[in-house]
C-alpha positions, 0 to 999 in steps of 0.5 A: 500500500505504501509504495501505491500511495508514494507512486500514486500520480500521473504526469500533470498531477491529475488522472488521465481521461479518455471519456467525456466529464458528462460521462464521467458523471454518469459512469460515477453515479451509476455506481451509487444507491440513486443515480438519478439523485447523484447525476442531478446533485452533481450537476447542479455544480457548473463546473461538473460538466467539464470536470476531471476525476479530482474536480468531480470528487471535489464537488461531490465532497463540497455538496456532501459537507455543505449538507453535513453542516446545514444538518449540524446547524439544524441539530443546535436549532432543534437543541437550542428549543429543546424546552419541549423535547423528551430527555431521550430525544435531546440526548438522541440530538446531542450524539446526533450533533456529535456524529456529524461533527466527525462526518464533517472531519472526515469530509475536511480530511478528504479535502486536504487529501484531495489538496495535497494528492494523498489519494489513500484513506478515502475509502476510510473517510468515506466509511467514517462519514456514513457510520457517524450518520447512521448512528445518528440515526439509530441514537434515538432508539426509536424508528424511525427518528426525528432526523429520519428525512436528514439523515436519509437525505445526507446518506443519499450524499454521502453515497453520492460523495464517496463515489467519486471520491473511490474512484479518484483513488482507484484511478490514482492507484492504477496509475501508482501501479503503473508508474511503480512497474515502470520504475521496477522495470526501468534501470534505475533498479539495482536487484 
């Protein structure tokens, strides 16, 4: 894994494209839970229609975040008035603000891998995203819960997200092979 992540580059720094971005956008989308929400969401983003693997994991990452914090934000409204609310259902919204809390870091950590072209650990990040949201969801110990709509909403995202993000990393990847068997067959290589 080390030496796929150390060789993990193409030339000019981004993944190489034989097909069209609006069918990157497709191939992308039909790998997730609902496509026709994937395809809609991503190309809600101008950018989209020319984008390149990482530009596409980029706002596929933006759209899933901005989500994450609207949902937060949502969470500290609802806590904020809890005046109302059951002591289980205030407890459920406390672990909720904490679980998108962590969803968010990992959504950060993509960035900043995406930023620096550390293209490992997406597929751990993207995990850690839909876990924390998914214990959002069952930390209320009732079904469905008071953030049944958000969550199902922000898991449609994530689903969404992680897709481009995996396959920038599997496109990085097979060129880090690439680039590794080169330098393995090449002459620099004392055996």
């Amino acid at each position: 894994m080390f030496i796929a992540c150390l060789f993990s580059y193409s030339e000019a720094g981004r993944p190489i494209l034989s097909e069209s971005s609006t069918s990157l956008v497709v191939q992308v989308c039909s790998n997730t839970t609902d496509p026709k929400y994937c395809k809609h969401a991503l190309f809600s983003d101008p950018r989209a229609s020319s984008a390149d693997s990482v530009v596409l994991a980029y706002i596929a990452n933006g759209l899933a975040y901005a989500k994450a914090q609207n949902i937060s934000d949502l969470i500290q409204t609802r806590l904020n008035s809890g005046g109302n609310e059951k002591p289980y259902i205030l407890a459920g919204f406390k672990a909720c603000q904490e679980s998108y809390t962590k969803a968010g870091r990992a959504m950060m950590e993509v960035l900043g891998n995406l930023d620096s072209e550390t293209y490992c650990g997406f597929d751990t990040l993207a995990a850690t995203a839909e876990n924390e949201i998914n214990a959002c969801e069952n930390g209320f110990g009732q079904s469905p819960s008071p953030m049944a709509k958000e969550n199902r909403d922000m898991l449609k995202l994530v689903n969404k997200w992680r897709q481009p993000v995996l396959w920038v990393r599997r496109q990085m990847l097979g060129l880090g092979f690439l680039a590794a068997r080169r330098w393995w067959a090449s002459d620099e290589v004392e055996r």
